[in-house]
VEXDREN-2710 file (C-alpha; in Angstrom, 1 decimal):
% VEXDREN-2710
k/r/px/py/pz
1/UNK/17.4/-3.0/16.1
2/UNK/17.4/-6.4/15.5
3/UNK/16.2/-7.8/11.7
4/UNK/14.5/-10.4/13.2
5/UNK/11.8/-7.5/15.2
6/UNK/11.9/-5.4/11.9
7/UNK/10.8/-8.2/9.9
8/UNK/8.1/-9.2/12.5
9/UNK/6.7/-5.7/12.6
10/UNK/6.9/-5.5/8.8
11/UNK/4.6/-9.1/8.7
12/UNK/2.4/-7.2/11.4
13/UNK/2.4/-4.3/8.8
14/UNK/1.4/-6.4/5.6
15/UNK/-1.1/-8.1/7.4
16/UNK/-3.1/-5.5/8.8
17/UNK/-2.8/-4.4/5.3
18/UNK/-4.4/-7.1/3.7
19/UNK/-7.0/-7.6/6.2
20/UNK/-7.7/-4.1/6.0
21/UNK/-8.4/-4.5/2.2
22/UNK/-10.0/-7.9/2.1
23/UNK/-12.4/-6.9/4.8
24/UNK/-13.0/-2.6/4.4
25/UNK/-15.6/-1.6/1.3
26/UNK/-14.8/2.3/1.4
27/UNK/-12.5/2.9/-1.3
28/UNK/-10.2/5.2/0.8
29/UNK/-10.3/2.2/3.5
30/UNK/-9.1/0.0/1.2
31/UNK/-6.2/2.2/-0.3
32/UNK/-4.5/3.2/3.2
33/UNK/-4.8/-1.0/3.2
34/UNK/-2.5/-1.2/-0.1
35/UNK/-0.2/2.1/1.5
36/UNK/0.2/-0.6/4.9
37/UNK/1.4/-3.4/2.4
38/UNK/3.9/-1.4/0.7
39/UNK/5.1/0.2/3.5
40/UNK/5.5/-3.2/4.7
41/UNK/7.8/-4.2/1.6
42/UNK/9.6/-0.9/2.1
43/UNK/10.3/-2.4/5.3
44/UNK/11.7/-5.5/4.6
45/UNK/14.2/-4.1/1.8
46/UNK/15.3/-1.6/4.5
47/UNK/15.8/-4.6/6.7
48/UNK/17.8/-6.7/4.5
49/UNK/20.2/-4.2/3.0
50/UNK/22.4/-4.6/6.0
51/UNK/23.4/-7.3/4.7
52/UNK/24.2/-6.2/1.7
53/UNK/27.8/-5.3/1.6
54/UNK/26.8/-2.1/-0.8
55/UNK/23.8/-1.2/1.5
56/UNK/22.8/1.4/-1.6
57/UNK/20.8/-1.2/-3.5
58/UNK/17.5/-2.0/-0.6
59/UNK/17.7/2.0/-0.1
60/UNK/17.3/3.2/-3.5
61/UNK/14.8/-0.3/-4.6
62/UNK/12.9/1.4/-1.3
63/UNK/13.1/5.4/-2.6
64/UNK/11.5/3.6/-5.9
65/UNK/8.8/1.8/-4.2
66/UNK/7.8/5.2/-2.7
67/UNK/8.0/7.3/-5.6
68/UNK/5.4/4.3/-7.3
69/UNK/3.5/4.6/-4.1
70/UNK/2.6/8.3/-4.5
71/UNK/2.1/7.8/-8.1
72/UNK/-0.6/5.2/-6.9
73/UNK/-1.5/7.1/-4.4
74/UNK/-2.3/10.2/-7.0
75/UNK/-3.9/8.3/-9.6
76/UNK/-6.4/5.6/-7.0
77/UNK/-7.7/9.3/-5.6
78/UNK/-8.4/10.7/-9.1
79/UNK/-10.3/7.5/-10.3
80/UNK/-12.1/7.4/-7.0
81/UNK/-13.3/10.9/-7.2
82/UNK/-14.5/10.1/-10.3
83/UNK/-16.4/7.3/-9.2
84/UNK/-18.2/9.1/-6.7
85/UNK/-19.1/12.3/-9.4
86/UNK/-20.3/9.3/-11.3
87/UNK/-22.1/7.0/-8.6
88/UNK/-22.1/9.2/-5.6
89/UNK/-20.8/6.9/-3.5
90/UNK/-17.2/5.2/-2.6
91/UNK/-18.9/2.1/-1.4
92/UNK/-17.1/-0.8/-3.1
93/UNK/-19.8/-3.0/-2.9
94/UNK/-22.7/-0.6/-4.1
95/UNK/-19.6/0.2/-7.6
96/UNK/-20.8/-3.0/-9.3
97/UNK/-22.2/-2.0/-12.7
98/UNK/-20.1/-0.2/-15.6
99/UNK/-22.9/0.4/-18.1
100/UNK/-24.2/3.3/-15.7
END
């Protein structure tokens, strides 16, 4: 495959992302949005270690960015299920006020 689709796709991925979290207000909404973008990066290091006469380095920086996306991943879940035990919604919009 060409880099030149890979990297278009990717810029399609990262800016659905974005959208996604700009415009969603459910909490879940708006971390599948963050999961696109970094997918996206994953992406683009994937596409631009062919050129890299190693080829190792844009695989393992992309293992990494995974391994921080499931820690993310694990800890945004836990905070939002405490927000909703706390609030009883996910609503990001109706989460305004910390003295509660």
């Amino acid at each position: 495959m060409e880099t030149s689709t890979i990297l278009i796709v990717a810029a399609l991925l990262f800016s659905i992302g974005l959208a996604v979290v700009v415009v969603k207000r459910h909490a879940i909404v708006v971390l599948m949005g963050v999961e696109l973008m970094l997918n996206a990066a994953n992406l683009n290091l994937v596409a631009f270690s062919q050129y890299d006469p190693d080829r190792l380095q844009g695989q393992m920086m992309t293992l990494f960015v995974l391994v921080v996306a499931a820690a993310e991943a694990a800890v945004a879940l836990a905070i939002v299920l405490q927000v909703y035990r706390h609030y009883r919604t996910v609503q990001l919009d109706e989460v305004n006020d910390l003295n509660n």
